[in-house]
C-alpha positions in Angstrom: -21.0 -3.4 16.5 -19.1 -1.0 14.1 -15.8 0.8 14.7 -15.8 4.0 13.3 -12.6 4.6 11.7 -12.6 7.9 8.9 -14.7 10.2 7.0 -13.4 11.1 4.0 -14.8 13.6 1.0 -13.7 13.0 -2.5 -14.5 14.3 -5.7 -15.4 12.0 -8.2 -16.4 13.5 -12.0 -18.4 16.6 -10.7 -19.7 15.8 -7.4 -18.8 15.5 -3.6 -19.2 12.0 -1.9 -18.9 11.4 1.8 -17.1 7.6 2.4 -17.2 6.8 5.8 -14.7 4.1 6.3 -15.6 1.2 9.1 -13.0 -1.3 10.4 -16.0 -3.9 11.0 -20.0 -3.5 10.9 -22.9 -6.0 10.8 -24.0 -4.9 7.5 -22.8 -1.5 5.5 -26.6 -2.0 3.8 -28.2 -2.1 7.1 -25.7 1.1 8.4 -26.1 3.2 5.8 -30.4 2.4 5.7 -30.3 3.2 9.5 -28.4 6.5 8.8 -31.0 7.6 6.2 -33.9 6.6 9.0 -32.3 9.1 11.6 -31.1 11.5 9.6 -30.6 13.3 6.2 -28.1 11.6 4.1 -26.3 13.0 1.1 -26.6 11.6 -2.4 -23.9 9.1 -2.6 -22.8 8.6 0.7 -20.7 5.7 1.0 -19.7 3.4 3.5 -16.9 0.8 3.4 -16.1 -2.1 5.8 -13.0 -4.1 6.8 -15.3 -7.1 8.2 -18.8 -7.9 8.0 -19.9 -10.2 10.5 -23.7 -10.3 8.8 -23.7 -10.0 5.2 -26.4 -10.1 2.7 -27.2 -11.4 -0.5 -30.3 -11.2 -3.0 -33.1 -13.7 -1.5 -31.9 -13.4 1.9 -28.6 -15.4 1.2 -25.9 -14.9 3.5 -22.1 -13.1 1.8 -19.6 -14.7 3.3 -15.9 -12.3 3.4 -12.6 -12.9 4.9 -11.7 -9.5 7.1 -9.6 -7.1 5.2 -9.6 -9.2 2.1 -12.5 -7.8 -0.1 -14.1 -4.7 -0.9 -17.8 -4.5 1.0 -19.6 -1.0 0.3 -23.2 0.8 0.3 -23.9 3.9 -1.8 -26.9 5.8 -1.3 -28.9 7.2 -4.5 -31.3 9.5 -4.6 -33.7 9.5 -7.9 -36.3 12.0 -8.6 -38.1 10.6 -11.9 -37.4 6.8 -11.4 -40.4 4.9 -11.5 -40.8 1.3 -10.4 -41.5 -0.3 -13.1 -37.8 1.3 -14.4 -36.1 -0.5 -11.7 -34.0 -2.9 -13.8 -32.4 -0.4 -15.4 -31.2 0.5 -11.6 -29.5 -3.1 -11.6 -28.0 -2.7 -15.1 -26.3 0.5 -13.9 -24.9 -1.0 -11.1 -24.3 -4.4 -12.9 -22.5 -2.4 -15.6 -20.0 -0.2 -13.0 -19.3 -3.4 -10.9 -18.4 -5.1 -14.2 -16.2 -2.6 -16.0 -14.5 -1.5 -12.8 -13.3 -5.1 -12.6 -12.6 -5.6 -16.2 -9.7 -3.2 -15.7 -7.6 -5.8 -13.7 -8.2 -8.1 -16.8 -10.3 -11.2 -15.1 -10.6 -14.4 -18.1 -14.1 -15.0 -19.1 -15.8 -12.0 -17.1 -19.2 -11.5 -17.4 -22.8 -10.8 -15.8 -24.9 -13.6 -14.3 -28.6 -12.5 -14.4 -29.5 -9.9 -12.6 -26.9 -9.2 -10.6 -23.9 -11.4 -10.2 -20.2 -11.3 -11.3 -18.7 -14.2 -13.1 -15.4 -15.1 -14.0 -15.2 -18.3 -15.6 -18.0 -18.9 -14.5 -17.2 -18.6 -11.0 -18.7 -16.1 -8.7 -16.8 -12.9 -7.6 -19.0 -10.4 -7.0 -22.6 -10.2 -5.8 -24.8 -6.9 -5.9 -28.2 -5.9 -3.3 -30.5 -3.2 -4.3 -32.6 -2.0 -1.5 -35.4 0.4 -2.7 -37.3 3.2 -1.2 -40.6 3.6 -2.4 -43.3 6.0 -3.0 -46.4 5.8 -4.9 -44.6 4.6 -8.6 -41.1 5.7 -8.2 -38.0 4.8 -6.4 -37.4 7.6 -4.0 -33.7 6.0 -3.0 -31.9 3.6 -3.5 -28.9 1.5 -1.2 -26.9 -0.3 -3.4 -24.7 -2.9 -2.0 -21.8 -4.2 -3.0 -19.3 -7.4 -2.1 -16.0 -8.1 -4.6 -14.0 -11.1 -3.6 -10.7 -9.4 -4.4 -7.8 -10.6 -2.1 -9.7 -13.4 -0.8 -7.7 -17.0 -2.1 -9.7 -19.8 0.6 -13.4 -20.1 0.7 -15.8 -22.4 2.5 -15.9 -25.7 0.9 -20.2 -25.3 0.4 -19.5 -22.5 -1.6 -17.2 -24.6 -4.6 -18.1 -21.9 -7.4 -16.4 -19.0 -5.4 -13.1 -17.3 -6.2 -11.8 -13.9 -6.0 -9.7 -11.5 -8.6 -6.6 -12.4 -7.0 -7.1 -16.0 -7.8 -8.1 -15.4 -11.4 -5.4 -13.2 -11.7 -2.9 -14.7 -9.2 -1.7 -10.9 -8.6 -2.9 -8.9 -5.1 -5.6 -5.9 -5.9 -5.1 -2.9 -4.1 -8.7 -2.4 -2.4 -8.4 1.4 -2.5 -7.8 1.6 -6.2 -10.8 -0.6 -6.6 -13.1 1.2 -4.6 -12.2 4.0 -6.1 -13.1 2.5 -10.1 -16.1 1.4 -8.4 -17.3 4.4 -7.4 -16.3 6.3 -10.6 -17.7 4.1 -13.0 -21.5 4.1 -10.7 -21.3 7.8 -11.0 -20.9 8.1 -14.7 -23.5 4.6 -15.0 -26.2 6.3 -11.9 -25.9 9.5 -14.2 -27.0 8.1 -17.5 -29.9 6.6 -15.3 -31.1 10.3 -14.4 -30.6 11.1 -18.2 -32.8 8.3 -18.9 -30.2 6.7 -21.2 -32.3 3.2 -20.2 -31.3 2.1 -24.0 -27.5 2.5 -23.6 -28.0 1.2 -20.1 -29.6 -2.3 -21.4 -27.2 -2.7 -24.5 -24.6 -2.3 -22.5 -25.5 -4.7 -19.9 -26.8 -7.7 -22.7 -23.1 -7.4 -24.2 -22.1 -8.5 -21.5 -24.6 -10.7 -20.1 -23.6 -14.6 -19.1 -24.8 -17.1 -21.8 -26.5 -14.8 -23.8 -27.8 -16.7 -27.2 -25.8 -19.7 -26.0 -27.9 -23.1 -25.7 -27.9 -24.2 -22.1 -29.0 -26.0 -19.8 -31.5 -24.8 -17.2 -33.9 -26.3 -14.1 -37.2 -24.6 -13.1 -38.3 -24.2 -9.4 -40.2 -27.7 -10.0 -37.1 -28.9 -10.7 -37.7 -29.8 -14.2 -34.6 -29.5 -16.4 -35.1 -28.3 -20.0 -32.9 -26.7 -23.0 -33.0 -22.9 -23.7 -31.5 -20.1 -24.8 -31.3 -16.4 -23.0 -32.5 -14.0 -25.3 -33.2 -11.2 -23.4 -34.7 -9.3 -20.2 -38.6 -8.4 -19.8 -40.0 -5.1 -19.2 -40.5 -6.4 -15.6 -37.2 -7.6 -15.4 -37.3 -11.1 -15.5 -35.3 -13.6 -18.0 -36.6 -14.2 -21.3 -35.5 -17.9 -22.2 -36.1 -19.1 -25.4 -37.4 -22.7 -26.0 -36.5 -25.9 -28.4 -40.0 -24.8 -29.9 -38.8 -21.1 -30.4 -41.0 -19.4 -27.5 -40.2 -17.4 -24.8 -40.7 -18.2 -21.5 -39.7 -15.5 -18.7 -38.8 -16.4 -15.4 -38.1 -14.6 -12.3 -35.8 -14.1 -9.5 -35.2 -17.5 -8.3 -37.6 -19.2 -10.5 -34.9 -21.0 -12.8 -30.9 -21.8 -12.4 -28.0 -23.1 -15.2 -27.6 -27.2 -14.4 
């Protein structure tokens, strides 16, 4: 059950954005999908929660958040001329924004854990769901989810590699300043994915990516552990990991983990 508790319009670069502000809600990506099922919905309508009693990560994982502790949002994207088989450059916009809006509170060690998740010192503080709208070969729309740990200092002892920006930073984040670098940093990122900037887009996201060219590591899903190297993503998306022989072996979501 969600509490209703503002709507708000805000101008960010050159464009209007409706945030409608929840005190608690099951799921902002399930809200904001069932408001574009009943109705027409805005290009980057936002919703924000307090509490999420249901949260979801990639692979059906569960988000675990502390009430009025972290920033939880879903953006709605339209695309026109986004074809599937462009879809990771859809993560590494959203990667990116997630990533540099963070950066500004000065995090040690950040960085992006293929595909989606943010790392600071190698401990998880943000986590990132893309739920696609499809037709034919393009990506009609797009809610992108988004959970940051930011004020957030206990966590559930199965969950040993989380931690929050106030914990790497030991300073409190104000949540509406962060929603709003968010929000400006997806615009500008979202809008050199309509201008088809997909080169800028990937160099800027393996800059940044976790482990890149450093030996590490790694198990498949047979559980078979074996040294490598990330080189790079796929057309498809996937990992490329490169091998004590010197091939490439790509992997996908789930497929392979750091030991």
């Amino acid at each position: 059950m969600s509490i209703l508790c503002n709507i708000e319009t805000s101008s960010y670069i050159n464009t209007r954005m409706k945030i409608i502000k929840l005190s608690a809600i099951n799921s902002t990506n399930s809200f904001l999908k069932e408001m574009v099922s009943d109705s027409m919905v805005d290009d980057f309508t936002v919703v924000v929660a307090k509490k999420q009693t249901s949260g979801r990560g990639q692979m059906d994982t569960k988000w675990v958040s502390e009430n009025g502790k972290n920033l939880i949002m879903s953006v709605f994207c339209k695309f026109s001329e986004l074809f599937i088989a462009q879809q990771k450059f859809l993560n590494y916009a959203v990667s990116i924004s997630v990533f540099e809006a963070v950066k500004n509170y000065k995090p040690p060690k950040l960085a992006i854990k293929w595909p989606n998740d943010i790392l600071s010192e190698k401990d998880k503080i943000g986590g990132i769901l893309i739920e696609n709208s499809l037709k034919k070969d393009k990506i009609q729309s797009s809610v992108v989810g988004v959970g940051l740990n930011v004020n957030q200092e206990v966590f559930p002892v199965d969950l040993p590699n989380a931690s929050s920006i106030k914990k790497k930073i030991n300073k409190e984040v104000d949540l509406e300043e962060i929603l709003n670098l968010v929000l400006q940093q997806l615009q500008l990122n979202i809008q050199l994915l309509r201008d088809k900037q997909y080169e800028l887009l990937e160099e800027k996201y393996l800059r940044v990516l976790y482990k890149k060219n450093v030996p590490s590591m790694f198990k498949n899903s047979q559980n078979v552990l074996f040294m490598g190297k990330i080189v790079g993503i796929s057309s498809e998306g996937k990992l490329q990991i490169e091998l004590n022989d010197e091939t490439i072996q790509e992997f996908g979501l789930k497929e392979v983990s750091f030991v």
